[in-house]
RODO-2510 file (C-alpha; in nm, 4 decimals, decimal comma):
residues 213
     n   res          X          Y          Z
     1     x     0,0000     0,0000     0,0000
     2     x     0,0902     0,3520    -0,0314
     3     x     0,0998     0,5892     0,2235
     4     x    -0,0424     0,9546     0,2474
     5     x     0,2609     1,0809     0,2800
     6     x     0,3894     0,9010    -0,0200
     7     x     0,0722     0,9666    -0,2551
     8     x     0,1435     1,3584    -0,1874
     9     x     0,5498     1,3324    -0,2506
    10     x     0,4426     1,1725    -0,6175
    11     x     0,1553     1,3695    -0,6755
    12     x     0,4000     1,6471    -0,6147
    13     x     0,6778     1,5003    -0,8496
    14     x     0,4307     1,5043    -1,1256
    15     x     0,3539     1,8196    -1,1124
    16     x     0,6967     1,9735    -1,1576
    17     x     0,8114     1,6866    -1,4438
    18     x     0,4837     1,8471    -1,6412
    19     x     0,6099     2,2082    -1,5600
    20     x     0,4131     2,3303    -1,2028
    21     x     0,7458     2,5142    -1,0694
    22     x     0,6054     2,8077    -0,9047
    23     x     0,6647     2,7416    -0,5436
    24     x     0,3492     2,9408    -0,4237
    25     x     0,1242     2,6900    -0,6121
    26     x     0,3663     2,3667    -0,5368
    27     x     0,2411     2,4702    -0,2128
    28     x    -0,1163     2,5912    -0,2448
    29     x    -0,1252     2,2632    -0,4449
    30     x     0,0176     2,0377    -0,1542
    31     x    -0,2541     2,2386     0,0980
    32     x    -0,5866     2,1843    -0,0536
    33     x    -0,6305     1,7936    -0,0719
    34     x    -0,7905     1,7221    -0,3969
    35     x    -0,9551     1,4126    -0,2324
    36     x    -1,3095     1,5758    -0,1083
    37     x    -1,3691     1,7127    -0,4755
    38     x    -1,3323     1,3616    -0,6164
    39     x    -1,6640     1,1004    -0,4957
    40     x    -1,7924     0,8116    -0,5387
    41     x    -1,6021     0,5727    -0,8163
    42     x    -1,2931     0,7746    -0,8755
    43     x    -1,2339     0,8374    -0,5019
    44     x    -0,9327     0,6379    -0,5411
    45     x    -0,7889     0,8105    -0,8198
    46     x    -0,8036     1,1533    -0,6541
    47     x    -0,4243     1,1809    -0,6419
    48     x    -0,3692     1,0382    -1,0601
    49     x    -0,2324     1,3258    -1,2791
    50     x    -0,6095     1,2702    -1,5102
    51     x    -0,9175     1,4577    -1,5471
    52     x    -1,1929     1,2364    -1,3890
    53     x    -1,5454     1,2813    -1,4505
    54     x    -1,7852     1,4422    -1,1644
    55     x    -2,2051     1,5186    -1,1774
    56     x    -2,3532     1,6755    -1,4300
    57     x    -2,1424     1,5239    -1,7307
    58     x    -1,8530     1,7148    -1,6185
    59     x    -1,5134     1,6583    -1,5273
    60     x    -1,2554     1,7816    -1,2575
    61     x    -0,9745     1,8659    -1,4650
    62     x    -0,5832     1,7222    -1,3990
    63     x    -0,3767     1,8230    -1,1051
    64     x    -0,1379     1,9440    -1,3705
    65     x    -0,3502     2,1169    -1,5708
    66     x    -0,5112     2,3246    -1,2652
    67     x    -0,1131     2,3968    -1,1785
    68     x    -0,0214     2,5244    -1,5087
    69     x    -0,3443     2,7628    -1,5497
    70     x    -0,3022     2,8732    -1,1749
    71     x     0,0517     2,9670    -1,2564
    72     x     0,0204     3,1517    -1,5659
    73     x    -0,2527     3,3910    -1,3572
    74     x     0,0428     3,4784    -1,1429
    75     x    -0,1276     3,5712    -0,8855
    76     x    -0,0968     3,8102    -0,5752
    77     x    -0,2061     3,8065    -0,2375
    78     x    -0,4527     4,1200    -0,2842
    79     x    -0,5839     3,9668    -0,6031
    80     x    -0,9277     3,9590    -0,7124
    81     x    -1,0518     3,6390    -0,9103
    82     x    -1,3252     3,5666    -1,0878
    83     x    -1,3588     3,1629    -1,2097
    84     x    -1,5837     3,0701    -1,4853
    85     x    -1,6444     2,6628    -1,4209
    86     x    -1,6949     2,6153    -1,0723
    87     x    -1,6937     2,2335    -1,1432
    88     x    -1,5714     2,0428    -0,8106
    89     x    -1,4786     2,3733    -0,6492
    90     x    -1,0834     2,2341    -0,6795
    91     x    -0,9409     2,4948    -0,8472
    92     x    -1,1168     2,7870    -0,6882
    93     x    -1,0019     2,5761    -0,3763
    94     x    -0,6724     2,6143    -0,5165
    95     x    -0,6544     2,9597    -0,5772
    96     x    -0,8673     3,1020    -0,2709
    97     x    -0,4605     3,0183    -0,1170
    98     x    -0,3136     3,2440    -0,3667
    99     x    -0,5572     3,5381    -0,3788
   100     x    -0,7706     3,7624    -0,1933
   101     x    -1,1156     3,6916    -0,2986
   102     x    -1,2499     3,3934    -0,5664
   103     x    -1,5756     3,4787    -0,7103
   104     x    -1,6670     3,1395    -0,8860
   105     x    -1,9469     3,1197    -1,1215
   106     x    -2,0759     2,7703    -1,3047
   107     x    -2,4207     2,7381    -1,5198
   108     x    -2,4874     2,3501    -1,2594
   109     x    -2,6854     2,4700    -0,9238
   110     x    -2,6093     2,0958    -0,8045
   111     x    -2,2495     2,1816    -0,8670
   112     x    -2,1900     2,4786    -0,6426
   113     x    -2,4087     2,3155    -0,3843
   114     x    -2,1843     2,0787    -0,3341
   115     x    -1,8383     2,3219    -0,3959
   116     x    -1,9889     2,5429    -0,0991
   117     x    -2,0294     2,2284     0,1330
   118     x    -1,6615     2,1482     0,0745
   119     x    -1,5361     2,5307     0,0652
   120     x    -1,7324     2,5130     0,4397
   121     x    -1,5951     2,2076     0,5463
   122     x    -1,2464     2,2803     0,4161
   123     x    -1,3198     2,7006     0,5984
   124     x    -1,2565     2,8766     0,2638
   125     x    -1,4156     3,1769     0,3869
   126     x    -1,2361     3,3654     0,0244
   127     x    -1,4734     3,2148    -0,1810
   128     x    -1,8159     3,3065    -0,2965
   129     x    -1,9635     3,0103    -0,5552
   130     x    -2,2847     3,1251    -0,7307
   131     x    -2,4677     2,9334    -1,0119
   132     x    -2,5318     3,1779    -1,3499
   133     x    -2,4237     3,1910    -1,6803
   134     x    -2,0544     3,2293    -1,6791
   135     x    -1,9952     3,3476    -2,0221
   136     x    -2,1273     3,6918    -1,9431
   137     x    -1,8733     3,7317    -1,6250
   138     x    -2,0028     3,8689    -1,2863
   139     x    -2,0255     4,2443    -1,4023
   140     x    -2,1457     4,3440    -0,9944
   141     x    -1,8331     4,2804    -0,9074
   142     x    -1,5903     4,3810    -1,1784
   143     x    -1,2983     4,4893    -1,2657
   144     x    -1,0873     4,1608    -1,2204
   145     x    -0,7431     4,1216    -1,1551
   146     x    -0,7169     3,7654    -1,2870
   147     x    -1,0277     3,5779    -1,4711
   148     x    -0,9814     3,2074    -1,5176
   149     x    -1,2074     3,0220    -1,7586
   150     x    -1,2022     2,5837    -1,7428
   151     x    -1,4300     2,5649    -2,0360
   152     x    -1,3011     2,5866    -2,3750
   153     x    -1,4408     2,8849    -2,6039
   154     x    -1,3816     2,9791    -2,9795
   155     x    -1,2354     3,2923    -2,9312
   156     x    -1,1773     3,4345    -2,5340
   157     x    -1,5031     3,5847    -2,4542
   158     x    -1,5412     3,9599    -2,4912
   159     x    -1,8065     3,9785    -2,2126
   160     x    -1,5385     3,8815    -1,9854
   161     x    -1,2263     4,0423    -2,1349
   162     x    -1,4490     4,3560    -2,0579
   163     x    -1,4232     4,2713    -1,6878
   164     x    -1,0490     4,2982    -1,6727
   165     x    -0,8866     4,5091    -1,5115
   166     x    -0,5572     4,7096    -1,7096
   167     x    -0,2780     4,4914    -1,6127
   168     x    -0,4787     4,1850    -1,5723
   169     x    -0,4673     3,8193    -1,6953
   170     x    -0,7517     3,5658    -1,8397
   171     x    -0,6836     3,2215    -1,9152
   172     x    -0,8670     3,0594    -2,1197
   173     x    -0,8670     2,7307    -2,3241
   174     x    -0,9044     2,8520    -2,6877
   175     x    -1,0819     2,6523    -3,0047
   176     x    -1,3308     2,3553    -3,0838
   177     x    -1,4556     2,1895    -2,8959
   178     x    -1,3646     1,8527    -3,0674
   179     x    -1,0054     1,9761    -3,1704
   180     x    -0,6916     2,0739    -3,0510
   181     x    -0,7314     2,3463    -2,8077
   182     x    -0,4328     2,5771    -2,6988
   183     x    -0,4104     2,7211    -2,3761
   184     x    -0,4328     3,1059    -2,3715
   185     x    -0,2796     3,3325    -2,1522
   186     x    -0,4137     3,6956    -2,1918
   187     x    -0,2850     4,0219    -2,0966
   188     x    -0,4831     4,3497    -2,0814
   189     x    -0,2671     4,5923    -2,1545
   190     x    -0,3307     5,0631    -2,1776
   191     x    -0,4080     4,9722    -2,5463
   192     x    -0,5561     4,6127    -2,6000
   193     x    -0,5047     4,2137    -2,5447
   194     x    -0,1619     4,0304    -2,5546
   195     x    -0,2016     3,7199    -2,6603
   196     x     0,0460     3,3826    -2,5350
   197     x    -0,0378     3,0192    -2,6463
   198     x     0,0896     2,8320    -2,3422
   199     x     0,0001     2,4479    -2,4119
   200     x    -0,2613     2,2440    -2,5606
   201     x    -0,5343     2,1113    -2,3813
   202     x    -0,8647     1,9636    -2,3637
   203     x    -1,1796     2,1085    -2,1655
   204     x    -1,5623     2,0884    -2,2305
   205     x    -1,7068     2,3726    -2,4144
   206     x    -1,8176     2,7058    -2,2407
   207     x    -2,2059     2,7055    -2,2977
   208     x    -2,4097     3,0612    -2,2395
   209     x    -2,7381     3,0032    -2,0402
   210     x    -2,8255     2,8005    -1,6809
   211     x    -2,8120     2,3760    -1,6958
   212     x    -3,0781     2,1235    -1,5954
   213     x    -2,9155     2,0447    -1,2708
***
């Protein structure tokens, strides 16, 4: 068998081989257990570097994927986030240890139910999980310093570019749905968008409007 302490020293190690070197998020990523967002079947799989499929046809995305977007936001300790794809509630787990606030926002009311009970349990009192249509943002509470999107979307969404602050970063998987997508890092900058493809990737699609569940 495999201890804890073992599962955490190779989940760890598999970060940094796929490129997770920022310390910060080595160690936000060694805090916040990714266990409790994982149920039922894949329980046991919690700690594999793989997306695994939670409720509402969904999926919690890989440990090394969540490190890679965290670290391109390059976040700061008064940062303001806003999280399009609340999903399990890992990464806004994840980043409620980086930044100030985490507004999270996903379009599955079952979803953020159960984030919030594990954001309570876990006393992440930084995040506030809401169920609405991501792909218009959370204009109340705008401008953003850092806007994360885990759904995939033809072009980065002007809605939410809008809701940047100058100086700010988006990512955002870019393209098809059923093709290559490239991880997007975004800048805003005094007279537009800089644009850096980062990696490619694989998400779900980001849908406008509310889901069934």
């Amino acid at each position: 068998m495999t201890s804890d302490a073992e599962r955490k020293m190779q989940f760890l190690f598999a970060l940094r081989s796929k490129g997770v070197t920022d310390k910060r998020v080595l160690e936000a990523m060694e805090k916040i257990d990714r266990g409790p967002f994982v149920r039922g079947l894949f329980a046991e799989r919690a700690y594999d570097d793989t997306p695994l499929p939670i409720a509402c046809g969904q999926t919690i995305s890989q440990p090394s994927i969540v490190g890679l977007m965290t670290q391109a936001l390059d976040l700061h300790p008064r940062d303001k986030v806003l999280e399009i794809g609340t999903g399990s509630g890992y990464q806004a787990a994840v980043l409620s240890q980086l930044a100030r606030r985490v507004y999270t926002v996903d379009r599955f009311r079952r979803l953020v139910q159960q984030a919030k009970a594990i954001f309570e349990e876990l006393n992440l009192t930084n995040i506030t999980a809401f169920t609405a249509d991501g792909s218009r943002g959370f204009d109340e509470q705008a401008p953003f310093d850092r806007i994360i999107i885990t759904a995939a979307a033809e072009d980065p969404p002007g809605p939410l570019l809008a809701q940047l602050k100058i100086g700010g970063i988006m990512v955002v998987p870019v393209g098809q749905s059923d093709a290559v997508q490239s991880l997007v890092k975004v800048t805003r900058t005094d007279t537009g968008f800089d644009y850096d493809e980062l990696c490619p990737v694989r998400f779900v699609p980001l849908l406008e409007g509310l889901g069934q569940e």
